[in-house]
N, C-alpha and C positions, 0 to 999 in steps of 0.2 A: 525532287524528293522533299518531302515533306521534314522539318526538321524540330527539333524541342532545346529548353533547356538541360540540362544534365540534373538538374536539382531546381526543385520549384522554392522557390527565396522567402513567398509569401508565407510560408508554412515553416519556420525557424523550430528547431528540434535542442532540447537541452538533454543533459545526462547527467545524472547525478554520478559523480565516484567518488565522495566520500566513502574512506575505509577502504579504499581499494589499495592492496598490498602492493608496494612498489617497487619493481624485481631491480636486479642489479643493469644500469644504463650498458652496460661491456655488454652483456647479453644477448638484448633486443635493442631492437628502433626505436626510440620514442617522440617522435613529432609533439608538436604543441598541440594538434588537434590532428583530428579523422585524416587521415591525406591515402590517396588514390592516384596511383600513376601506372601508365599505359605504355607498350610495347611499340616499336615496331609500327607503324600504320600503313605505307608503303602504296597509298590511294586506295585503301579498301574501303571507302567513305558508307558501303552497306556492313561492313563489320563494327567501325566506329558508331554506327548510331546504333545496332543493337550492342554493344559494350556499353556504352550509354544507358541504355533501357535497363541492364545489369547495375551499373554504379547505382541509380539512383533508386533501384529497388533495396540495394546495399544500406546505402544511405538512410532509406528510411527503416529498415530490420535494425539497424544498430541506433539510429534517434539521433547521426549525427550533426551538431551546430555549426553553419560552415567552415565544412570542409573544403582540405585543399584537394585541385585535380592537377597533373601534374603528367606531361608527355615531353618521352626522351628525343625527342627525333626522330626524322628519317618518315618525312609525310608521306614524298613524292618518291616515284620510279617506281616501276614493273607495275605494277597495280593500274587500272582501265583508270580514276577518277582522281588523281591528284590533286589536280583544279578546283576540284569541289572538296576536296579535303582541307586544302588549304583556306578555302574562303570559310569552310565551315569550323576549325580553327581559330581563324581570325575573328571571325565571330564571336564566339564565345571567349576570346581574352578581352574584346572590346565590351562586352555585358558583362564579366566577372571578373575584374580587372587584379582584385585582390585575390582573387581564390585562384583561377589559371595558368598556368604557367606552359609555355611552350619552348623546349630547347630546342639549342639547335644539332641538327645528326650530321653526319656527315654527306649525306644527297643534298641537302640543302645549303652545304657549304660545294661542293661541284657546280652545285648550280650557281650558285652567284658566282664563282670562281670563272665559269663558262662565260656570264654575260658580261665580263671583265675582261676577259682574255679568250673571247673566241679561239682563236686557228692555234692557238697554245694551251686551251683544257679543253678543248671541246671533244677531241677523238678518247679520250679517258672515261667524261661521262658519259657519251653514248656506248660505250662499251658496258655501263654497270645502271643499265635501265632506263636510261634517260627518251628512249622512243617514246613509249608509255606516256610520260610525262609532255612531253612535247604534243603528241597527239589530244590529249586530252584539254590544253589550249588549243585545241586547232590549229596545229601548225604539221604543215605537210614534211614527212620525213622525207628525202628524198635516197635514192636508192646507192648514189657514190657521192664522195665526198671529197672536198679539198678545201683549200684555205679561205674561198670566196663563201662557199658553203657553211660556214661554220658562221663567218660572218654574218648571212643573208641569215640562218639558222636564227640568232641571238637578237637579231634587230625585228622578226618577226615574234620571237619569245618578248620583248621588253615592251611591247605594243600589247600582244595580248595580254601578259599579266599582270598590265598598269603599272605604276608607281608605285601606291599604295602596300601593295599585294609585294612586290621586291624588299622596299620600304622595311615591311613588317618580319619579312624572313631577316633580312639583316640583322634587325634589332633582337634577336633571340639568344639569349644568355646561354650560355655554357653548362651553368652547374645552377643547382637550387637546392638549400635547404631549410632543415626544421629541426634543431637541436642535433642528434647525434644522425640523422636522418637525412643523404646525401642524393638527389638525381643529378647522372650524368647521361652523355649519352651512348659513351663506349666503355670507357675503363677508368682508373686511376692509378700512378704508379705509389702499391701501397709503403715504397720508402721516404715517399715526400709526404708531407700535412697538403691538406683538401687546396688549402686558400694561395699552394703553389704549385701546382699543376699545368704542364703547359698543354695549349690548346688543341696540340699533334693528337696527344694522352687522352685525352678528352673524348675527340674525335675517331677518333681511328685503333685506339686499344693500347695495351700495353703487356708485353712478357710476362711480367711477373706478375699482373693483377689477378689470376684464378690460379696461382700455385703458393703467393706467401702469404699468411693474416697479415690483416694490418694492428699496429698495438696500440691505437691510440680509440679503441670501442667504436669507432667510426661504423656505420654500415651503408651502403652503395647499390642503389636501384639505377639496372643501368638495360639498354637493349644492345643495338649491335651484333654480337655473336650467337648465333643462331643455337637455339635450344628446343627440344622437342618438345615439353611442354614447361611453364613456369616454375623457376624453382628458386627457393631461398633459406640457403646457408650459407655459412661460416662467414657471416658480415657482408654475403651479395644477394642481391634480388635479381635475379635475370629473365626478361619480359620478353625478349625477341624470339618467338616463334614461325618468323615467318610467315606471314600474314597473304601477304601476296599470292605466296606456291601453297600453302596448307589450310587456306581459310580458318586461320584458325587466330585470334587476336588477345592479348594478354593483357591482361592486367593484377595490380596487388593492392589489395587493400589492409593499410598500415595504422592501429590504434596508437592513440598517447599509451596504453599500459605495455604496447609492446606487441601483441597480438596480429600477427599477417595471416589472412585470406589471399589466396592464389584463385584466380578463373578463368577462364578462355569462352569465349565465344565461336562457333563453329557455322563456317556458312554452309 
């Protein structure tokens, strides 16, 4: 498959906003610049590049001067192409290193969890997509399982997806942000501040995250909990549409003045 940048670099875009009224920060998001973050991928590597082809039509409709792009997790499982999500991922943090950002979701914390502890994580992930995934490195699923399997499994996983490729998933931050403008990749518990959150919370969601505000103006672009199409209120952006089962991939596009665009791409 043929692949592009997300934003062509040579062609730098300015915007004037002088006199632009500046609403109250409790309200809206306000990043330091354009930022764009992405749902869910779940190997849909033909939805990521037309999302892609969306962003930087975006991009260039609004003039903006690099922007940030920013995905919550959750590359790999269910979805045919993983592999190639990931490499193409990888890619574009290793050419955009400033702009990029890739979290980590909770698949991709099973998976390393997996190639750590075979015969002890391994019947959980493949419970929650992880064939898919496997398949897509060429690695033969087989039909029963027990403790050697799981092993034989993770030593055939660490061969196909290099070093590098492990490497790169490890090193994937938790949280990102941009002034009051927060990605995660499940939840936050909104009775603690951002910068103490533990990793569970992060990953895996939290009770009280979609029934209390938080009061400190924070707002929270996060995927994880499956929503029919993109939406963003009361201090949350939630991108996970499920990509996988509805072809359908999200994203939000978030101005400095506070202004969110919601889109989907539909396979």
């Amino acid at each position: 498959m043929q692949t592009r940048t997300f934003w062509d670099m040579r062609s730098p875009f300015s915007r004037n906003r002088k006199g632009v009224e500046k609403p109250d920060p409790v309200a809206r998001p306000r990043p330091e610049r354009q930022t764009y973050i992405v749902g869910d991928v779940h190997g849909r590597i033909d939805l990521l590049e037309r999302l892609l082809d969306r962003i930087d039509t975006h991009i260039g409709q609004v003039e903006a001067n690099s922007p940030d792009l920013v995905f919550v997790g959750n590359y790999i499982d269910h979805g045919q192409n993983s592999a190639e999500t990931l490499q193409r991922l990888l890619s574009l943090t290793q050419e955009f290193p400033e702009n990029v950002i890739c979290l980590l979701g909770n698949h991709e914390r099973m998976l390393l969890d997996f190639l750590a502890d075979p015969a002890l994580r391994g019947a959980r992930w493949l419970r929650d997509g992880a064939n898919a995934t496997l398949r897509s490195f060429g690695v033969d699923v087989p039909a029963e399982f027990g403790p050697e399997t799981y092993e034989n499994l993770a030593t055939a996983m660490r061969s196909a997806m290099s070093s590098n490729v492990i490497d790169w998933i490890d090193a994937r931050p938790m949280t990102w942000h941009s002034r009051n403008l927060w990605a995660v990749h499940a939840a936050a518990d909104p009775q603690h501040p951002m910068t103490a959150q533990s990793s569970r919370v992060l990953l895996w969601g939290h009770p009280e995250f979609d029934v209390i505000a938080r009061n400190d103006g924070i707002w929270i672009a996060h995927g994880h909990k499956c929503v029919v199409a993109p939406v963003a209120a009361n201090g949350r952006i939630s991108l996970n549409t499920r990509a996988w089962e509805t072809h359908r991939l999200s994203a939000a596009a978030i101005s400095p003045e506070g202004d969110i665009d919601l889109f989907s791409t539909d396979g």
